[in-house]
Each structure stands twice: as C-alpha cells, then as structure tokens.
C-alpha positions as CSV (number, residue, x, y, z in Angstrom):
1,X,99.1,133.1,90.7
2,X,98.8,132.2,87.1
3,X,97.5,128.9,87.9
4,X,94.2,131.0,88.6
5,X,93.4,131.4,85.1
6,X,94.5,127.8,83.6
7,X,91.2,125.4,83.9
8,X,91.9,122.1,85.2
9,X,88.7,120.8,83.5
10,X,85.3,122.3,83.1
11,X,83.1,121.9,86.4
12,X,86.3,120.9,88.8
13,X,87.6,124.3,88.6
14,X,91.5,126.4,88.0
15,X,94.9,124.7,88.6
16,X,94.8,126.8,91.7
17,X,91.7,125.1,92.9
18,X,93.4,121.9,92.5
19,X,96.7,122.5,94.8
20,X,94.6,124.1,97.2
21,X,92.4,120.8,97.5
22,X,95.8,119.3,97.0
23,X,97.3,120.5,100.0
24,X,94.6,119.2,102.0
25,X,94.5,115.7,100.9
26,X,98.3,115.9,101.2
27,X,98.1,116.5,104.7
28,X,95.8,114.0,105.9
29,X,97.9,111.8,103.8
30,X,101.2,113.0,105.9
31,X,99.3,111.7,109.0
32,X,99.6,108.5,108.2
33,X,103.0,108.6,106.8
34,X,103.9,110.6,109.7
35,X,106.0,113.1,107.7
36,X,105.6,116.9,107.7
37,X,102.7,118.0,107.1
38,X,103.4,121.3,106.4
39,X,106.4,120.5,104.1
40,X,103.6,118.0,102.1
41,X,101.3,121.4,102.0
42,X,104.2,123.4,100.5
43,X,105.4,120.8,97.7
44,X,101.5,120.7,96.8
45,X,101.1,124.5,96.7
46,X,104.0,124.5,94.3
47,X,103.9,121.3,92.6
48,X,102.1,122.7,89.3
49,X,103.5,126.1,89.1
50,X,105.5,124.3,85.9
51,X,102.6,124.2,84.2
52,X,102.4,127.9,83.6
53,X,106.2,127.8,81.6
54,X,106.0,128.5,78.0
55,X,108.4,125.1,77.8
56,X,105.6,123.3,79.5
57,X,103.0,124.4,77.6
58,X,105.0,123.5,74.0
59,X,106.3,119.7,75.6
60,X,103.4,118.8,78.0
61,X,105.8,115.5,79.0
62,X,108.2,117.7,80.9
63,X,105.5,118.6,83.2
64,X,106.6,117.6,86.8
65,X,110.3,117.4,85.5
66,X,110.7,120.9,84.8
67,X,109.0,121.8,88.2
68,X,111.4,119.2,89.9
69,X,114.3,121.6,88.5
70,X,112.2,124.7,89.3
71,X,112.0,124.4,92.7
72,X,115.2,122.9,92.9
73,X,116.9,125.6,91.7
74,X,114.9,127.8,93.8
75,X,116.9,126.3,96.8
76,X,114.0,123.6,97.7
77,X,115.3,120.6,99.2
78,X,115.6,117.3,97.6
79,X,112.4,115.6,99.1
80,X,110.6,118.1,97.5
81,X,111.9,118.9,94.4
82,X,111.5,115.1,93.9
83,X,107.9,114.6,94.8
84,X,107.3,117.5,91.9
85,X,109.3,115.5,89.5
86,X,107.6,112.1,90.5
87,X,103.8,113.0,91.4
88,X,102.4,111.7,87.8
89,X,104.1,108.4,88.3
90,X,103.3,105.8,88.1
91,X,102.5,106.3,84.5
92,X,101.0,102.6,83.7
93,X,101.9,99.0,84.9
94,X,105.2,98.4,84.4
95,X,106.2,101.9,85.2
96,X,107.9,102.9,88.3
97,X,105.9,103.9,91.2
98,X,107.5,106.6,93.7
99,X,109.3,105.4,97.0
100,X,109.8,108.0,99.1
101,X,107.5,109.5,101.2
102,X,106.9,113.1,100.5
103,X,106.4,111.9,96.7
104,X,103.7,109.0,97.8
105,X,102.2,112.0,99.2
106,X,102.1,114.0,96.9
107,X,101.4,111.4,93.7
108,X,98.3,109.9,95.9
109,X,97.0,113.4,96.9
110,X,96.7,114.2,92.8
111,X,95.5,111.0,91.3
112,X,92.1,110.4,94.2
113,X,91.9,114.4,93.6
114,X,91.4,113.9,89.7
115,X,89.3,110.6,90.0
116,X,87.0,111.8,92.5
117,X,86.7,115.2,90.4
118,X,86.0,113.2,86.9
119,X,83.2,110.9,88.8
120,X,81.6,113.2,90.5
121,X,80.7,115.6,87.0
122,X,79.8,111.6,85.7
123,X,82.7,111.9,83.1
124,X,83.5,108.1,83.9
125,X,85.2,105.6,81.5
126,X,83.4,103.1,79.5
127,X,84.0,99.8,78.4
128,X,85.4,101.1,75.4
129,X,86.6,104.7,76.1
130,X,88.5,106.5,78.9
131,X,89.8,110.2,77.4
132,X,90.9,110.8,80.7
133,X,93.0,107.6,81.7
134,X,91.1,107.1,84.7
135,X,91.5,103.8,84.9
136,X,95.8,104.3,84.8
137,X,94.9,106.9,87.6
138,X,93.3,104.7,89.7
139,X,95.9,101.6,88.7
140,X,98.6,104.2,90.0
141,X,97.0,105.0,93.3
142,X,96.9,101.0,93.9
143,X,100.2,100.2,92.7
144,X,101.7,103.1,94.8
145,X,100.0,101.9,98.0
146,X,100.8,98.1,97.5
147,X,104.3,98.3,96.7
148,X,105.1,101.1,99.2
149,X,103.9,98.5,101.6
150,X,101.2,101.0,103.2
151,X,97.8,101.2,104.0
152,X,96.5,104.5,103.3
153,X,92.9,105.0,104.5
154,X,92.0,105.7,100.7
155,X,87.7,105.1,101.4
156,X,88.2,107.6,103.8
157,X,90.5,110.6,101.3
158,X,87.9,109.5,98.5
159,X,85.5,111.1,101.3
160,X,87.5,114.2,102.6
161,X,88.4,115.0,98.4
162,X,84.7,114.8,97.5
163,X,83.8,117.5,100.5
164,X,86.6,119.1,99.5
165,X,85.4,120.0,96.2
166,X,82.2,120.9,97.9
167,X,83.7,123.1,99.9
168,X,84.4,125.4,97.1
169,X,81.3,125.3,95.2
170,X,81.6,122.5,93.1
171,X,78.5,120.4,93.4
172,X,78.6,117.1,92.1
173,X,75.6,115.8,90.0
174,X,76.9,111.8,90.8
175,X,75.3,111.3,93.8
176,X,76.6,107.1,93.6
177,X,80.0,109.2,93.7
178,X,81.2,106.8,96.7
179,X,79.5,103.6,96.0
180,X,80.9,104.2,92.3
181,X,84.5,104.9,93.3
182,X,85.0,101.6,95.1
183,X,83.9,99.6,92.9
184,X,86.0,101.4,90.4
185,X,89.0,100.4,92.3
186,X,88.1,97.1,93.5
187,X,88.0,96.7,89.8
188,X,91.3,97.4,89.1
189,X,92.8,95.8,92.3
190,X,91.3,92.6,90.9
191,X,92.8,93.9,87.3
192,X,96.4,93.9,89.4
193,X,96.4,90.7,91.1
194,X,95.2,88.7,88.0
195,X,98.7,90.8,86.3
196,X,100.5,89.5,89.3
197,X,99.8,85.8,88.5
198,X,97.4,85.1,91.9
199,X,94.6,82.5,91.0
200,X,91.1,83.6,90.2
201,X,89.5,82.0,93.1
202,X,91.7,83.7,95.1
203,X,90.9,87.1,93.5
204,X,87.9,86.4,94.2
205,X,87.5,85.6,97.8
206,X,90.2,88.6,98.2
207,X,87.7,91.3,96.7
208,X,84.3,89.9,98.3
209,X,85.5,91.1,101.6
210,X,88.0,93.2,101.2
211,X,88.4,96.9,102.3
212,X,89.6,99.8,100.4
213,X,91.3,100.9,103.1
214,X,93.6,97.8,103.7
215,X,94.8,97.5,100.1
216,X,98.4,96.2,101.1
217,X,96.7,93.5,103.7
218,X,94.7,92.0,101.4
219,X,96.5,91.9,98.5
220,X,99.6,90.0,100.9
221,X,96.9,87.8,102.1
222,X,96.0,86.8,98.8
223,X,100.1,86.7,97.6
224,X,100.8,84.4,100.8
225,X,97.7,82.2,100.1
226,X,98.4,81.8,96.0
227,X,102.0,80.4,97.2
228,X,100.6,77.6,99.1
C-alpha cells in the first residue's frame, strides 16, 4: 500500500497507520449504530487510498470526493462510496454534517482519531492559534452526534483511540490526554449551544454535569428548557 510511505504527521505515524486505527474505532462505532461492522472496516481501510492520486496531491480539496468516485467506480456500493466522499464533513458550523450511517461512522471514527493523536504529542490549539483546526474537528464530531440525534459513547472511543495508538508504538508524552480532551469538547459544546441561541445560565447548568457520552441528551435538555 502506498499509504505506507505518506506520513500522517510526525509522531502519529503513516496514512496506513491511521485506517488501521480507523477501522477499529469504526467498528466500535458500528456497535452502537448497529450497522455492519465489517462493511464500516472496509470503507475505513479504503477511505484514503485517494490520497495517493497525483490529482489529489495537486487539488488537496478533492480529497474524499475523488475516493467517493474511486470506489464507486470500483463497483463499491453506494453507502460506501458515500461515507468516503463525506468523512471530512462537517467542514465548519454552517456546513453540512453527514446523515447516514455508514458516513457518521466513518466521519466520527477520523476526527476523535486526529484529535486524540494531536493531544496526545501536546500539539494543542492556543488561544490564538490552531494550525491544525482542532477546534473545527472537535466542533464536527459534536455537530455530527447532536444532529444525527445519537449518543455515541465518545469518553469511551477517546479511550479505545488513545490505546489504539499505543498499541502500535506511539507513546504519548500528554499524560492529562483524557482530562484534556473533555474539557476540550465541553468547550466547544458550550461554544455550540451559545451559536444555537440557548441562554447562558442554561449553558451553564448543561455543562456542570453533563456527560460526554450523552451529548444529544443534554444538549435537548437544555433546547427543551431554553423554550420555556
């Protein structure tokens, strides 16, 4: 595989690496979904073989698109020539988030993948810089959960992605990796209810008990309490 030799970024290891963690997150992901799980393992293990096409390479935006026609034309069905095409969305607030469940998947499996690789080599955002969009990442994974209605037990994949990269060799000099993450994205789940008009003492109350992996719950309980 080509994907061998192309870096995802220094210290988190090749492209490879990355669908083969991937694959894994996909399927506990599937679980809860209850969709394949080995069809979620086989759009991961081919979900960035676009990246290794000279057209790729020259117009980085096409990435995911041209995989999306790739593995169509390979004879792929649609569920998964669609998840290729839609796992970097969604791309910032008012972009669309995916809706079907093979690309939830898939787009969930990626972003807690890069933003648990990115904390744990301490390459975090700061007030004033983030190089590496983190803060869209983790945005997406919210946004993708909340408006798909779902639950996913996201504490527990931040978890299983972090042993993941363990498991082959990476070890990770954060050792607040965990502690960090959640209040990373309780951050930005306050960041999305304060963009969604609900009051700021609800927002409050909402994130001093809430749980990462009841996203949806808590973000209706606040939507049902701002309407009264």
């Amino acid at each position: 595989s080509d994907l061998k030799s192309m870096n995802f970024f220094k210290g988190l290891g090749t492209y490879f690496d990355k669908v083969q963690r991937m694959r894994k997150l996909g399927g506990m992901i599937s679980d809860e979904l209850l969709i394949s799980k080995e069809k979620v393992e086989l759009t991961a293990s081919i979900c960035k073989t676009d990246l290794t096409s000279g057209l790729v390479g020259e117009f980085p935006e096409l990435q995911g698109i041209m995989g999306g026609y790739f593995s169509a034309h390979q004879g792929f069905d649609k569920d998964i020539s669609l998840a290729i095409t839609e796992q970097y969305l969604p791309i910032g607030l008012n972009s669309i988030t995916p809706k079907k469940p093979f690309s939830i998947a898939l787009s969930v499996a990626d972003k807690i993948d890069t933003l648990v690789g990115f904390f744990g080599i301490n390459e975090k955002p700061t007030s004033s810089k983030d190089p590496f969009a983190l803060r869209r990442t983790a945005l997406g994974i919210i946004r993708t959960i909340i408006e798909n209605k779902k639950n996913l037990k996201v504490n527990d994949l931040l978890s299983y992605s972090s042993s993941l990269y363990q498991d082959q060799g990476h070890n990770f000099t954060n050792q607040d990796l965990q502690k960090e993450l959640y209040n990373f994205l309780k951050d930005r789940f306050r960041y999305y209810m304060k963009e969604k008009q609900i009051r700021s003492d609800i927002i409050d109350a909402t994130v001093s008990s809430f749980s990462l992996n009841k996203l949806f719950s808590s973000f209706n309980k606040a939507k049902s309490l701002n309407k009264i």
